[in-house]
Biopython code that builds the backbone (N, CA, C, O; Angstrom):
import numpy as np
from Bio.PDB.StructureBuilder import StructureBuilder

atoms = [
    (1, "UNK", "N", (100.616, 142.083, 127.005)),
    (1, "UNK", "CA", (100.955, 140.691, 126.884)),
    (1, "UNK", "C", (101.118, 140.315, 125.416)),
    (1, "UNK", "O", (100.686, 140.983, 124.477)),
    (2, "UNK", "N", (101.886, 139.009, 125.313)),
    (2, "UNK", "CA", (102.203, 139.032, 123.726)),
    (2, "UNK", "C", (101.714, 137.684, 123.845)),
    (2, "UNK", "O", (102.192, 136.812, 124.570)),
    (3, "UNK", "N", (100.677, 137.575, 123.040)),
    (3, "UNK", "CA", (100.043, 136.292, 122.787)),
    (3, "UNK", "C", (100.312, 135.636, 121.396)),
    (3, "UNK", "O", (100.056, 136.051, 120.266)),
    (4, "UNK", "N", (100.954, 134.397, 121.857)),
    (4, "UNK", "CA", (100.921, 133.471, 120.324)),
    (4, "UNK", "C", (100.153, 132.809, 119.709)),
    (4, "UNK", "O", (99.614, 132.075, 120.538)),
    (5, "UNK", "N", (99.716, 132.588, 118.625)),
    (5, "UNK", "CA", (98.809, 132.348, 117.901)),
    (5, "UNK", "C", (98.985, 130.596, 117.289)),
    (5, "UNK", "O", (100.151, 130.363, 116.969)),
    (6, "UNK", "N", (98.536, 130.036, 117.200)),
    (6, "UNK", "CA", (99.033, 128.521, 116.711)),
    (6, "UNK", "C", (97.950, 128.352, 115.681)),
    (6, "UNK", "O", (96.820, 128.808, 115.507)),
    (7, "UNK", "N", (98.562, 127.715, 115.217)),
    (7, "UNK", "CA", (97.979, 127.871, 113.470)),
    (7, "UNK", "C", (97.679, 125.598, 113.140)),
    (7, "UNK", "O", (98.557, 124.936, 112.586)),
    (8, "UNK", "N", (96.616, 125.091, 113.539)),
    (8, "UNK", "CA", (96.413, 124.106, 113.230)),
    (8, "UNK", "C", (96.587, 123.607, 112.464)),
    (8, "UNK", "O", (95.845, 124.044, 111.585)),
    (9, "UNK", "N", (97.363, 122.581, 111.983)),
    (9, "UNK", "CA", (97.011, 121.884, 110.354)),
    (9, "UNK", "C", (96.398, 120.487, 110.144)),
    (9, "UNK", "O", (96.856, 119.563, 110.816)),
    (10, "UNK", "N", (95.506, 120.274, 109.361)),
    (10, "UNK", "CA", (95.104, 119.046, 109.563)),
    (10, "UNK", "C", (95.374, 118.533, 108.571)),
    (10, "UNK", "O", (95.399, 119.349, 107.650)),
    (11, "UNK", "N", (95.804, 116.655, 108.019)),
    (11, "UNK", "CA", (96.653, 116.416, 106.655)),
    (11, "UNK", "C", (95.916, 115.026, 106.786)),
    (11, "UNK", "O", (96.092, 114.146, 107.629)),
    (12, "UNK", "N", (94.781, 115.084, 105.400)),
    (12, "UNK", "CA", (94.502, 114.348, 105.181)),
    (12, "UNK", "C", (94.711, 113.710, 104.068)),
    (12, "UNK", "O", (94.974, 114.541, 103.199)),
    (13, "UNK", "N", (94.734, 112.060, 103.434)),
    (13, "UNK", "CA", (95.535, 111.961, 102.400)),
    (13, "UNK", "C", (94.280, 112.038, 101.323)),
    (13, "UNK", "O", (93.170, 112.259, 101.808)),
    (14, "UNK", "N", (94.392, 111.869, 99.882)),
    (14, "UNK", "CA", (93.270, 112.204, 98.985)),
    (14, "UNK", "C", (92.648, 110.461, 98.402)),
    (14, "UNK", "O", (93.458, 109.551, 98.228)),
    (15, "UNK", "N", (91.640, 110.333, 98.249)),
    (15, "UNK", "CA", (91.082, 108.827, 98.288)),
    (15, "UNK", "C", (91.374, 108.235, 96.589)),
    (15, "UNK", "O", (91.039, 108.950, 95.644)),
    (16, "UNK", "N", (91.767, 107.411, 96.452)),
    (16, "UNK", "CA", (91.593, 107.053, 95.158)),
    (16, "UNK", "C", (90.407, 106.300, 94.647)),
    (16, "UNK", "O", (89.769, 105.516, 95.349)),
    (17, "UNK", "N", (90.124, 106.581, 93.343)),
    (17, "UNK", "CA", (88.693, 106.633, 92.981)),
    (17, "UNK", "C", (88.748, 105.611, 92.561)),
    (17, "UNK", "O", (87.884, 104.824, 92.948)),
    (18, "UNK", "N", (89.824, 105.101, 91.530)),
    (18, "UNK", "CA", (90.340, 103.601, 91.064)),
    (18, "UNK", "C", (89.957, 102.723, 92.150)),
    (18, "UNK", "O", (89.082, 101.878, 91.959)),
    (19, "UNK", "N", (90.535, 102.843, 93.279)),
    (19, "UNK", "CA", (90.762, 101.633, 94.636)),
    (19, "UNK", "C", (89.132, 101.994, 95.442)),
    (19, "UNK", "O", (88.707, 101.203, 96.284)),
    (20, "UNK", "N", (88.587, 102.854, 95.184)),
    (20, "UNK", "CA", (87.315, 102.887, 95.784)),
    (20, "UNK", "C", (85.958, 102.057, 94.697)),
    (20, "UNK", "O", (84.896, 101.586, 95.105)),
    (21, "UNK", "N", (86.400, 102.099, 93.456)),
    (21, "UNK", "CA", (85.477, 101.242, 92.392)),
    (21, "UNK", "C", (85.827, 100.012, 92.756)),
    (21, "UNK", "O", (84.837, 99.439, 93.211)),
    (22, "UNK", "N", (87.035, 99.156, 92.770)),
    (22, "UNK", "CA", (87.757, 98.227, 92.702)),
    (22, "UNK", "C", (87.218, 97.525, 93.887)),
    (22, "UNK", "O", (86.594, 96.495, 93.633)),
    (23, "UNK", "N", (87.328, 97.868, 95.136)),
    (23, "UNK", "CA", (86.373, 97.460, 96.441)),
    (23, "UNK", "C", (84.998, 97.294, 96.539)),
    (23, "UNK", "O", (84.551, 96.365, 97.211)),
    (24, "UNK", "N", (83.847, 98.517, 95.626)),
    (24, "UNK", "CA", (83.020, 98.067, 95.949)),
    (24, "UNK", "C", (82.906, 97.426, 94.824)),
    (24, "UNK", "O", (82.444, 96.348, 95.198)),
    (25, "UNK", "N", (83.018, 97.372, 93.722)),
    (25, "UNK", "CA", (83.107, 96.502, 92.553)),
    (25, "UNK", "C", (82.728, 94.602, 93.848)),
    (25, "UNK", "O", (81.672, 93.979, 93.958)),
    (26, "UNK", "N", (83.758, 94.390, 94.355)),
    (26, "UNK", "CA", (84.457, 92.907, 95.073)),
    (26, "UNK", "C", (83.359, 92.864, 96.261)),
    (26, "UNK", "O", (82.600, 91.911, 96.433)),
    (27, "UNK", "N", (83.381, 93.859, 96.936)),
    (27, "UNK", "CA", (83.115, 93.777, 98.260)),
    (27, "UNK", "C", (81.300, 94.988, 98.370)),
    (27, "UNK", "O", (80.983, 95.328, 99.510)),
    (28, "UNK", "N", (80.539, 95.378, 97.400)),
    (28, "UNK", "CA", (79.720, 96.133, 97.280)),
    (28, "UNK", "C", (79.542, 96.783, 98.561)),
    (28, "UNK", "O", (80.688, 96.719, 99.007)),
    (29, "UNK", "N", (78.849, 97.364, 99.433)),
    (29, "UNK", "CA", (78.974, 97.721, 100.497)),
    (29, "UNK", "C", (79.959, 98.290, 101.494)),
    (29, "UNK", "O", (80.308, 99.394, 101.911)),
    (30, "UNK", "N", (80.226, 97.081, 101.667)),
    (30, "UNK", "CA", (81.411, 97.184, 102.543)),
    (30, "UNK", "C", (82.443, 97.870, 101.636)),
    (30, "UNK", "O", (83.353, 98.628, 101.972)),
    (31, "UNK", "N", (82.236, 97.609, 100.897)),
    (31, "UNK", "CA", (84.347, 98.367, 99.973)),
    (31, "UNK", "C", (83.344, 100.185, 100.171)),
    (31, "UNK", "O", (83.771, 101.248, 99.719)),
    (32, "UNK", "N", (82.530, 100.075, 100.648)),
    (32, "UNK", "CA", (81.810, 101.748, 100.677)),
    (32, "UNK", "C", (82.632, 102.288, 102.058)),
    (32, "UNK", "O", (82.363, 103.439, 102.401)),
    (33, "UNK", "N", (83.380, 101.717, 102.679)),
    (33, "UNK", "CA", (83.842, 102.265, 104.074)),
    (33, "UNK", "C", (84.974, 102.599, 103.586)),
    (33, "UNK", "O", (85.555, 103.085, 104.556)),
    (34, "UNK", "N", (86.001, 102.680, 102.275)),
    (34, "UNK", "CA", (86.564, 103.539, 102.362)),
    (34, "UNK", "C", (86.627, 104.553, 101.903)),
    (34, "UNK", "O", (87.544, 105.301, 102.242)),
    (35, "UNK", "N", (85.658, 104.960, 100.944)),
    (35, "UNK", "CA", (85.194, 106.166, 100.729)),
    (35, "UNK", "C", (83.750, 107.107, 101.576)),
    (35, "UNK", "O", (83.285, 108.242, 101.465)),
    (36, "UNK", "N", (83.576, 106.433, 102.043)),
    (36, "UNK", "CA", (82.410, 106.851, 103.152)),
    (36, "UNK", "C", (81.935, 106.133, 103.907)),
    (36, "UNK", "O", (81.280, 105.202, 103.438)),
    (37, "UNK", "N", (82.075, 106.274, 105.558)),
    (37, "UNK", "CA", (81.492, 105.404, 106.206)),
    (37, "UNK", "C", (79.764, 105.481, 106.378)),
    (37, "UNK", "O", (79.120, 104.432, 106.401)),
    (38, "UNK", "N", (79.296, 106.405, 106.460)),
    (38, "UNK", "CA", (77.879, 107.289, 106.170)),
    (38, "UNK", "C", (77.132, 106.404, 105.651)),
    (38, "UNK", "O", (76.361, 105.704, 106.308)),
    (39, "UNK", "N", (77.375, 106.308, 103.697)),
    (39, "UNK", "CA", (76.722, 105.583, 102.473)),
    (39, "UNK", "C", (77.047, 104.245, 102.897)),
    (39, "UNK", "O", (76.086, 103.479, 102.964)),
    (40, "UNK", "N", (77.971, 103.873, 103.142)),
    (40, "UNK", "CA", (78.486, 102.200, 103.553)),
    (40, "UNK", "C", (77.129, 101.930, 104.071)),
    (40, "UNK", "O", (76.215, 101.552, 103.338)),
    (41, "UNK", "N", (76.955, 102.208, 105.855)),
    (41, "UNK", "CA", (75.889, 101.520, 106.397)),
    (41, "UNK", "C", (74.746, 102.235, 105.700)),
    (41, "UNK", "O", (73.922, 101.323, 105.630)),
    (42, "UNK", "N", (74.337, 103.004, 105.296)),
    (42, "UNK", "CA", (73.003, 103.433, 104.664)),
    (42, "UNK", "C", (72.998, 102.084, 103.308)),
    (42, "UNK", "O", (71.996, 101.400, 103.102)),
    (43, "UNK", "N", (74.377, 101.912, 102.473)),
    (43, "UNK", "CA", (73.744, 100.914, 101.503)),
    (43, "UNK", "C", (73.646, 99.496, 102.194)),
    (43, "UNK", "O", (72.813, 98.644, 101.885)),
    (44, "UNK", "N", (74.471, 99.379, 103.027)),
    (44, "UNK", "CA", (74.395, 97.921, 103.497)),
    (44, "UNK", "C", (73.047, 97.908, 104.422)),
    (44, "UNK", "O", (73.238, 96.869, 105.055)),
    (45, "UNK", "N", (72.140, 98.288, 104.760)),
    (45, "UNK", "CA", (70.960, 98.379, 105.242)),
    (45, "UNK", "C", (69.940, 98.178, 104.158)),
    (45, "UNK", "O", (69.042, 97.348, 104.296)),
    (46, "UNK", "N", (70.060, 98.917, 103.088)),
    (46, "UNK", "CA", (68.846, 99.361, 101.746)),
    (46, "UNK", "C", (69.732, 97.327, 101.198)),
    (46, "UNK", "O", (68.963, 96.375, 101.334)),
    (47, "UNK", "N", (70.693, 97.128, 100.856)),
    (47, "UNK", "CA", (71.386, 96.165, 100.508)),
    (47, "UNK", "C", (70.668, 94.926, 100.934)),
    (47, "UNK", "O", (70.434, 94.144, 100.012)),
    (48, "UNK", "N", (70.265, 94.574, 102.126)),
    (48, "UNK", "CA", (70.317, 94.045, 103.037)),
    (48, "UNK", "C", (68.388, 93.888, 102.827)),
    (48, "UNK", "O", (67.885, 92.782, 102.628)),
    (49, "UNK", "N", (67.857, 94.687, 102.882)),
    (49, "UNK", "CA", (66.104, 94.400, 103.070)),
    (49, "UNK", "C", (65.853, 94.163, 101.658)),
    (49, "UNK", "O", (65.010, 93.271, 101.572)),
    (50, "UNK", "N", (66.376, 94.754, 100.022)),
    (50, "UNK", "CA", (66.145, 94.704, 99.226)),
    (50, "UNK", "C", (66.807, 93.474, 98.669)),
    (50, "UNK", "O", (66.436, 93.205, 97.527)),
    (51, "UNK", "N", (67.462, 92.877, 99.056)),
    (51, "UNK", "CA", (67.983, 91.603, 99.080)),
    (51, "UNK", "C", (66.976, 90.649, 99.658)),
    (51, "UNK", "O", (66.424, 89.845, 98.907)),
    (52, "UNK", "N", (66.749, 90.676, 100.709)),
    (52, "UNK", "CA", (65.786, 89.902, 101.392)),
    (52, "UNK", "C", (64.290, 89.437, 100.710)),
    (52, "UNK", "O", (63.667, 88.375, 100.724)),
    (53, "UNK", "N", (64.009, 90.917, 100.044)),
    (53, "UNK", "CA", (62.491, 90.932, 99.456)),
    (53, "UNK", "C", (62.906, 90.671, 98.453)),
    (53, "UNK", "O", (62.070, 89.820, 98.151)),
    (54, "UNK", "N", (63.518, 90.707, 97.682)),
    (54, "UNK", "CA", (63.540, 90.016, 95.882)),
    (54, "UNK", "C", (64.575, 88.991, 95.960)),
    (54, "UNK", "O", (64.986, 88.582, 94.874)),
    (55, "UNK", "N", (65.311, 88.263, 97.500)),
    (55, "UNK", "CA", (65.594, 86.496, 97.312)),
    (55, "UNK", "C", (66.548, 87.084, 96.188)),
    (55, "UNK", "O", (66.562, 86.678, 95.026)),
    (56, "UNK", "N", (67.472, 88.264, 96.782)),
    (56, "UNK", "CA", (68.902, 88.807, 95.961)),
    (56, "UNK", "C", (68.497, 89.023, 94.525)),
    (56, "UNK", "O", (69.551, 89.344, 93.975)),
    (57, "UNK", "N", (67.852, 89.021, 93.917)),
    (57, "UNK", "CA", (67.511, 89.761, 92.738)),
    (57, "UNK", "C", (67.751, 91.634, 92.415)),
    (57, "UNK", "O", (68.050, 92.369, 91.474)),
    (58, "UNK", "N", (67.358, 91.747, 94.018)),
    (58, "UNK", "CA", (67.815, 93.348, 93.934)),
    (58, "UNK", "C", (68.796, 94.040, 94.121)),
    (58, "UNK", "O", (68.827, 95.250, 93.893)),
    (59, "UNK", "N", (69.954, 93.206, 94.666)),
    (59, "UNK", "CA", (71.133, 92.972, 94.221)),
    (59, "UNK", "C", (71.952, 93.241, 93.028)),
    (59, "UNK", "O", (73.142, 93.515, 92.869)),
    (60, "UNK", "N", (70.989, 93.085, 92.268)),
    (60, "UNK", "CA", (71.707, 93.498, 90.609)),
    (60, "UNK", "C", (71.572, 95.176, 90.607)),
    (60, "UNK", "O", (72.546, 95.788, 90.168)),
    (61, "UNK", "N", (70.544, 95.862, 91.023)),
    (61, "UNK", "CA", (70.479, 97.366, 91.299)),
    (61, "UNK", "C", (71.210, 97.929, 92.069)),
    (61, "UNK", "O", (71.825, 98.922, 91.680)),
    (62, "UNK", "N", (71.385, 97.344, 93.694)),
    (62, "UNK", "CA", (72.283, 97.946, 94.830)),
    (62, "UNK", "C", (73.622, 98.161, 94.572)),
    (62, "UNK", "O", (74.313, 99.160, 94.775)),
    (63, "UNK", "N", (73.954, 96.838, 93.987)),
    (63, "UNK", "CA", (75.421, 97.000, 93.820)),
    (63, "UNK", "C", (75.705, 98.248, 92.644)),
    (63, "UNK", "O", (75.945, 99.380, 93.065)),
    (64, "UNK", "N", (75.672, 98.033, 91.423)),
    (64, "UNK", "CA", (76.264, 98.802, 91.105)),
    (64, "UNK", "C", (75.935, 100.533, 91.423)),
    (64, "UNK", "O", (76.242, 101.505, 90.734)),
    (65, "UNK", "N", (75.103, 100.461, 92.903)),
    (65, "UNK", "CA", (74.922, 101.907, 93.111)),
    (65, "UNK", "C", (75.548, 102.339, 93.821)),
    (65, "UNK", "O", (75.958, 103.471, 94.076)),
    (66, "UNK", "N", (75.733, 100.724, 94.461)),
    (66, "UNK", "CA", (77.113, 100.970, 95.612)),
    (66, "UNK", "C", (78.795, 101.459, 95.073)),
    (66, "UNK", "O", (79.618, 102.110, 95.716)),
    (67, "UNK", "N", (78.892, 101.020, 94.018)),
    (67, "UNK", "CA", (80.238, 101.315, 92.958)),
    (67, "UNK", "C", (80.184, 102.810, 92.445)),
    (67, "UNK", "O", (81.179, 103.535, 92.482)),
    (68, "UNK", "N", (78.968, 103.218, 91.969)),
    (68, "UNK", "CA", (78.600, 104.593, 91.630)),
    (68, "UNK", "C", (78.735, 105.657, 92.555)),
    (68, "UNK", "O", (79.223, 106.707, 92.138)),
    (69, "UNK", "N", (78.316, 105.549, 93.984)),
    (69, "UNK", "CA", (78.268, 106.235, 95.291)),
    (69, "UNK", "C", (79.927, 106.416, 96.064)),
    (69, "UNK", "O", (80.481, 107.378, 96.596)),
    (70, "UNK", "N", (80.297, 105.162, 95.844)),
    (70, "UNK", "CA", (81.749, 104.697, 96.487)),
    (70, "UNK", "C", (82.803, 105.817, 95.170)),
    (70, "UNK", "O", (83.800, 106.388, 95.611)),
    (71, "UNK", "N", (82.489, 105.964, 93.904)),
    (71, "UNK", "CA", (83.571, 107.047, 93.174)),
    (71, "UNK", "C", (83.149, 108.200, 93.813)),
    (71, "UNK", "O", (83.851, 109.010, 94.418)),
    (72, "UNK", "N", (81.769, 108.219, 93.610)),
    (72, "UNK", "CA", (81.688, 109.630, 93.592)),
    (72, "UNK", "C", (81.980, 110.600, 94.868)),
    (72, "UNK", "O", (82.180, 111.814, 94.863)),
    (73, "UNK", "N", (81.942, 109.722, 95.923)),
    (73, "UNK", "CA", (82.172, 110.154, 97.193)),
    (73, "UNK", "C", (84.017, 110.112, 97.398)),
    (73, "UNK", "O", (84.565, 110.868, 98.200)),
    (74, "UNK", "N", (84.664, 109.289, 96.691)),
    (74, "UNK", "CA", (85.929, 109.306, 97.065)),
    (74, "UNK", "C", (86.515, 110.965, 96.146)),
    (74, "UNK", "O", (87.313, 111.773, 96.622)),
    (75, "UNK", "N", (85.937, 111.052, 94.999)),
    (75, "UNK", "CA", (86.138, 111.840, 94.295)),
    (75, "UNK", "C", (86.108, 113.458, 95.029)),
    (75, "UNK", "O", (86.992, 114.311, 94.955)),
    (76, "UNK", "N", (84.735, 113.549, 95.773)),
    (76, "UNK", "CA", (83.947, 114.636, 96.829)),
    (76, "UNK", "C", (84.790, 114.429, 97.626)),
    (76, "UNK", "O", (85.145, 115.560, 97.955)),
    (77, "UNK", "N", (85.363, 113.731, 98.170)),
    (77, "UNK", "CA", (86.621, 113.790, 99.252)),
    (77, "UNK", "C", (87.594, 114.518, 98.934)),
    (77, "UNK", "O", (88.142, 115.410, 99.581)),
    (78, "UNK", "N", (87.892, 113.961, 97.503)),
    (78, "UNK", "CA", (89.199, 114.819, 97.153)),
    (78, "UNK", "C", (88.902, 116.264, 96.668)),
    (78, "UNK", "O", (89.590, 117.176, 97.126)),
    (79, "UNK", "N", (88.001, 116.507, 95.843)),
    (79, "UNK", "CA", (87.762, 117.804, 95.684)),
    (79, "UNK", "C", (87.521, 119.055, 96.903)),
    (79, "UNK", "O", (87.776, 120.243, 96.707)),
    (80, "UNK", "N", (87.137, 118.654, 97.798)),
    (80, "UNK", "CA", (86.897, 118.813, 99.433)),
    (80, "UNK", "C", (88.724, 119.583, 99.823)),
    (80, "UNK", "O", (89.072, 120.760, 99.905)),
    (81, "UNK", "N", (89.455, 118.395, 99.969)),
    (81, "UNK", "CA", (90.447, 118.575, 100.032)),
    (81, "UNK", "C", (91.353, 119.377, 99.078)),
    (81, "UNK", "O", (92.308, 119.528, 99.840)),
    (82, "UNK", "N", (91.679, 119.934, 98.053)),
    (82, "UNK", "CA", (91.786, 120.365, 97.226)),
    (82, "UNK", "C", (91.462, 122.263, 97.350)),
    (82, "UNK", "O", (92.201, 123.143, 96.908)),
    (83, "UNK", "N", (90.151, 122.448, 98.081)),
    (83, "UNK", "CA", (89.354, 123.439, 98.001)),
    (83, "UNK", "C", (89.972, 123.926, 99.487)),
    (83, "UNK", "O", (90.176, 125.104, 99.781)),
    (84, "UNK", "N", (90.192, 122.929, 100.246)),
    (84, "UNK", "CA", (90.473, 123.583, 101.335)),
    (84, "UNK", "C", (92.456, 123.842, 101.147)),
    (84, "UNK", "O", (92.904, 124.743, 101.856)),
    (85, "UNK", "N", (93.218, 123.277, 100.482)),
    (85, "UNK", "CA", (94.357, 123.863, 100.207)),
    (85, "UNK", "C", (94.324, 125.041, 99.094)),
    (85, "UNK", "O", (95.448, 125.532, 98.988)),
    (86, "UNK", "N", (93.596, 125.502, 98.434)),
    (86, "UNK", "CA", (93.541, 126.753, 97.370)),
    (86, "UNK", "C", (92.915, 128.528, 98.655)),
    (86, "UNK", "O", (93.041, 129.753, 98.629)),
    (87, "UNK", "N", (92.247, 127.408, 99.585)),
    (87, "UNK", "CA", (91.698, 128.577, 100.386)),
    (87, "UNK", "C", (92.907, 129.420, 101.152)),
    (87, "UNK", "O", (92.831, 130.633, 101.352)),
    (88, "UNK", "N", (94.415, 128.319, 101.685)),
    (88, "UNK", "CA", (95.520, 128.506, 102.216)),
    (88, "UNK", "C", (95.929, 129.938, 101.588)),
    (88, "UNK", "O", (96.999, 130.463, 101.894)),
]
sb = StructureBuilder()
sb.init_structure("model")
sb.init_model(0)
sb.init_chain("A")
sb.init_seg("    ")
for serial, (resi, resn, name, xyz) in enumerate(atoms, 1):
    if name == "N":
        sb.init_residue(resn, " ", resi, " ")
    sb.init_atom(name, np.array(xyz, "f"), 0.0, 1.0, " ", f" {name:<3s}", serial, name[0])
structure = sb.get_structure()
């Protein structure tokens, strides 16, 4: 028997790191869903109680960790991607 082989491709596009600062920069948290949905609800939870207990004072910490997390993960996306076209 002659069996054919099918060769999957999967095409994902690469995240920009600019437009992933820029969101959570505006939107802290939430702008985390387009570089990771994962960190999004993990910060909007930590966001959310540490807000509560310091009456948004802790707010000044979350966010910009949320901006820090949101590059670095869009970045890990792309390098991800990248690694898996050199493997081709």
């Amino acid at each position: 028997m002659n069996e054919q082989q099918t060769k999957v491709v999967i095409v994902q596009s690469p995240k920009s790191v600019g437009v992933a600062i820029i969101l959570t920069f505006f939107f802290g948290p939430l702008g985390m869903f387009y570089a990771t949905v994962k960190g999004a609800i993990i910060m909007m939870v930590v966001s959310l109680v540490v807000g509560i207990f310091t009456l948004g004072f802790g707010l000044l910490l979350t966010w910009p960790a949320c901006i820090i997390w949101g590059a670095m993960a869009a970045s890990a996306h792309n390098k991800k991607l990248l690694a898996g076209v050199q493997q081709q």
